[in-house]
C-alpha positions in Angstrom: 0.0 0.0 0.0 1.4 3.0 -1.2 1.0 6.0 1.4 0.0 8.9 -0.9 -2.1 10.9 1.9 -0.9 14.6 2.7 -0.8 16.0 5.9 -3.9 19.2 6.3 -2.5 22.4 7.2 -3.8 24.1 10.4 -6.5 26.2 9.0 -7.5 23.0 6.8 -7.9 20.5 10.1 -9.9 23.2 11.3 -12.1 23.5 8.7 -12.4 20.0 9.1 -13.4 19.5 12.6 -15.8 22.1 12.8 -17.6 20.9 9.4 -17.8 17.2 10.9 -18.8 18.8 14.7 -21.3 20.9 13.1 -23.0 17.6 11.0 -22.4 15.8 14.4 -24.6 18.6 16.4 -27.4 18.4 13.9 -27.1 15.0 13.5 -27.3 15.0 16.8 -30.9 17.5 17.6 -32.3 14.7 15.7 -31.3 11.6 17.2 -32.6 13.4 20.2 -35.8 14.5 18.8 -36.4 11.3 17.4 -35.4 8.4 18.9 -35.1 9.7 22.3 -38.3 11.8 22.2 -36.7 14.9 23.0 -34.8 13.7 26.2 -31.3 15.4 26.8 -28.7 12.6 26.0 -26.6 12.7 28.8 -24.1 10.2 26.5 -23.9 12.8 23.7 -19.8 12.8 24.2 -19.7 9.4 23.1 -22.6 9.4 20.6 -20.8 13.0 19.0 -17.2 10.7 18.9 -18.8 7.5 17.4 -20.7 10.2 14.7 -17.2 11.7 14.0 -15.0 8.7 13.4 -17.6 7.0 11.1 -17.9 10.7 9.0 -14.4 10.9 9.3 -13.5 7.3 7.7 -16.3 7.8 5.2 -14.9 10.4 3.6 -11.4 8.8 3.6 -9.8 10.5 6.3 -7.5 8.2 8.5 -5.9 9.5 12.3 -2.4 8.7 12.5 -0.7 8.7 15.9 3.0 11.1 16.1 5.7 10.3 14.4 7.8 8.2 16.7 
């Protein structure tokens, strides 16, 4: 497998994050609205983090750890 990925700049990985946190939060009203009829989710950490990795991966971003 041939590594051909290039790290985003700042301002890009920003971009980024707030894009996917901002499809998380309205992914997340709804989940709320409609499968927990409007109850506050007091998991929502963990049900944003879940939403984020699988947005993330779809759209063929990968996490790398530091460079050792």
């Amino acid at each position: 497998m041939n590594d051909t990925s290039t790290p985003l700049t700042p301002e890009a990985t920003l971009a980024l994050v707030l894009d996917i946190l901002n499809e998380a939060a309205e992914a997340h009203g709804v989940h709320e609205a409609t499968v927990l009829g409007g109850v506050h989710d007091v998991e929502w950490p963990q049900w944003y983090a879940d939403h984020m990795v699988a947005n993330l991966e779809a759209h063929g971003y990968q996490i790398v750890g530091p460079t050792p």
